[in-house]
C-alpha positions as CSV (number, residue, x, y, z in Angstrom):
1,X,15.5,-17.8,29.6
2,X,17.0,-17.3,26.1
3,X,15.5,-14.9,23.7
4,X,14.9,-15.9,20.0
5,X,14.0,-13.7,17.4
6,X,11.9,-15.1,14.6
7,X,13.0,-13.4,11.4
8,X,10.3,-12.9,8.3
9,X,10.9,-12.9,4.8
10,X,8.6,-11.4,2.2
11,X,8.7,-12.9,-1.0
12,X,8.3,-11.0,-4.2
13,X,7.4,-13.8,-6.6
14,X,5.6,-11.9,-9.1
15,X,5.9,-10.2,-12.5
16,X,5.9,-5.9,-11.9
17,X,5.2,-4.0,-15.1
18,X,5.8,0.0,-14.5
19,X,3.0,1.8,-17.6
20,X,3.6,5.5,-18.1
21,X,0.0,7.0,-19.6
22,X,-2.1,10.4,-18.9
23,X,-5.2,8.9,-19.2
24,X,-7.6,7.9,-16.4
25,X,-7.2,4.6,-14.7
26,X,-10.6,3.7,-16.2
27,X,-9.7,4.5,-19.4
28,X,-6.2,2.8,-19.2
29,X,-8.1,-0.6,-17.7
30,X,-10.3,-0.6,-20.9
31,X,-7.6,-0.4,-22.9
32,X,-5.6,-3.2,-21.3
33,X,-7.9,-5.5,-20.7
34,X,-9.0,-5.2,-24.5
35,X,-5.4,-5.8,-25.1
36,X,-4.7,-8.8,-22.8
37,X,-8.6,-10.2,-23.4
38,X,-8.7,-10.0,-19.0
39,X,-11.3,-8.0,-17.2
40,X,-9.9,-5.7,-14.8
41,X,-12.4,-4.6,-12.2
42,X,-12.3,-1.5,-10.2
43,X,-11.4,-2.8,-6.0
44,X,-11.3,-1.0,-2.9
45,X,-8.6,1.3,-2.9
46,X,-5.5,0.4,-1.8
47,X,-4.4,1.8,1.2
48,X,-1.0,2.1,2.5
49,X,-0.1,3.0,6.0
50,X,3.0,5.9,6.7
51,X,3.9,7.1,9.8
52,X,5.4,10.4,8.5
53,X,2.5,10.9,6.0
54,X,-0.6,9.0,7.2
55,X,-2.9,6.5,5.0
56,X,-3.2,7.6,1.7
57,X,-5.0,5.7,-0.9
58,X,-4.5,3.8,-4.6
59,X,-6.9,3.5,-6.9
60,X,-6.6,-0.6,-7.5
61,X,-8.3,-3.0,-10.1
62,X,-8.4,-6.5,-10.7
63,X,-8.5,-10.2,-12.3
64,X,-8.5,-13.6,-11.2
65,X,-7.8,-15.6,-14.4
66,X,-9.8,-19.1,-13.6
67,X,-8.0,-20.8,-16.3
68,X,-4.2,-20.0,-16.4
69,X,-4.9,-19.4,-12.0
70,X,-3.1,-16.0,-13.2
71,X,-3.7,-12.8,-10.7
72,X,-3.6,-9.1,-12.5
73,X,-3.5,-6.2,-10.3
74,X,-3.3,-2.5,-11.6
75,X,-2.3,-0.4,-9.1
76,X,-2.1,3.8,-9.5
77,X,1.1,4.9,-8.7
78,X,-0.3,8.8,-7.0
79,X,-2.1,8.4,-4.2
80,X,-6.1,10.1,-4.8
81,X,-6.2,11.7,-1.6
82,X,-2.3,13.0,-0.8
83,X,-0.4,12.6,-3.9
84,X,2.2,10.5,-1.8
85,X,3.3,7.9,-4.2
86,X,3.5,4.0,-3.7
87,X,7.0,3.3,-5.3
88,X,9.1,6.9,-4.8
89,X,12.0,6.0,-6.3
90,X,9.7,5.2,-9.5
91,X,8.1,8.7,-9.6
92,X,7.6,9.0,-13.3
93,X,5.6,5.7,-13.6
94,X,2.0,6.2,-13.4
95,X,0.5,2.6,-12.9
96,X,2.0,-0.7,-11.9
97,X,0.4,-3.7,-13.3
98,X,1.7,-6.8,-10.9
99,X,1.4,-10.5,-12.6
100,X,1.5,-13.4,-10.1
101,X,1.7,-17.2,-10.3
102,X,2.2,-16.6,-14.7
103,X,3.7,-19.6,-15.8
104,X,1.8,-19.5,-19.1
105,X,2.5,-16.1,-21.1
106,X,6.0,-14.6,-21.7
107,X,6.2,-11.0,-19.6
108,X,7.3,-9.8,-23.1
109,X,4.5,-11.0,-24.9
110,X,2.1,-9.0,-22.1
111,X,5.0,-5.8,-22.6
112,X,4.8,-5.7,-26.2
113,X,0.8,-5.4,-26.3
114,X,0.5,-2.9,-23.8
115,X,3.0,-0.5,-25.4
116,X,0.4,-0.7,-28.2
117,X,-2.6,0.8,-26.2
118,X,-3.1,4.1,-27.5
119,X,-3.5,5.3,-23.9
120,X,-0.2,3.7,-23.0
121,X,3.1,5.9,-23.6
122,X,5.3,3.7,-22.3
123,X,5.5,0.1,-20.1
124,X,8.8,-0.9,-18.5
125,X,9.3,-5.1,-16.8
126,X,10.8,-4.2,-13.5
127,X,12.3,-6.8,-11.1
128,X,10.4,-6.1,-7.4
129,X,13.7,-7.2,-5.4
130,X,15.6,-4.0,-7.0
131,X,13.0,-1.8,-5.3
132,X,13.6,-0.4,-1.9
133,X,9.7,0.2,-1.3
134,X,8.5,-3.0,-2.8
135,X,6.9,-4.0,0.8
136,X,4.4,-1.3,-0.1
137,X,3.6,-4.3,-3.4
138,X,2.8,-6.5,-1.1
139,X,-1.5,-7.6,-0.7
């Protein structure tokens, strides 16, 4: 009997903005969602499962916009229980906020009022394909 393999293909259809900022994720949310007139909520932590380092955890927020059907997610870069991070080869970023199904407000529009948060110090767009650890994005 032949074998058949059955290959899978994530997609990453959604909008990834990498924020730099020392504040507290509390702090930051208040700020953003002030900003962006959403209401981030504090989730379950994310979790994410290594075999070299074990489970270690994100602190995660988020909002289901009922109008636009637009999904925000704020995810903390540092794990709170091993400092492992989610993205390594995006060390210096501290918080990724992840956009999905937008097809009402320009990413740049959402970019240029984060960067002025007070708490922010800096927001980058980043394309989740260029990532080698973007499965970790995936919830």
């Amino acid at each position: 009997m032949a074998k058949r393999k059955l290959l899978f293909e994530e997609e990453y259809d959604f909008e990834l903005i990498g924020i730099c900022s020392s504040h507290s994720d509390y702090r930051l949310c208040w700020g953003i969602n002030s900003a962006l007139r959403i209401e981030l909520n504090k989730g379950e932590d994310f979790s994410v499962l290594e075999k070299k380092s074990g489970e270690h955890l994100h602190s995660f927020y988020e909002y289901f916009d009922e109008d636009n059907h637009i999904e925000y997610y704020l995810i903390k870069n540092v794990s709170s229980n091993s400092y492992q991070t989610l993205i390594p080869e995006k060390d210096q970023v501290d918080y990724f906020l992840v956009i999905k199904n937008n097809f009402v407000i320009e990413i740049n529009d959402i970019l240029i009022r984060l960067k002025q948060i007070d708490s922010i110090l800096t927001a980058f767009i980043f394309d989740p394909n260029e990532l080698k650890s973007k499965g970790n994005l995936v919830f």
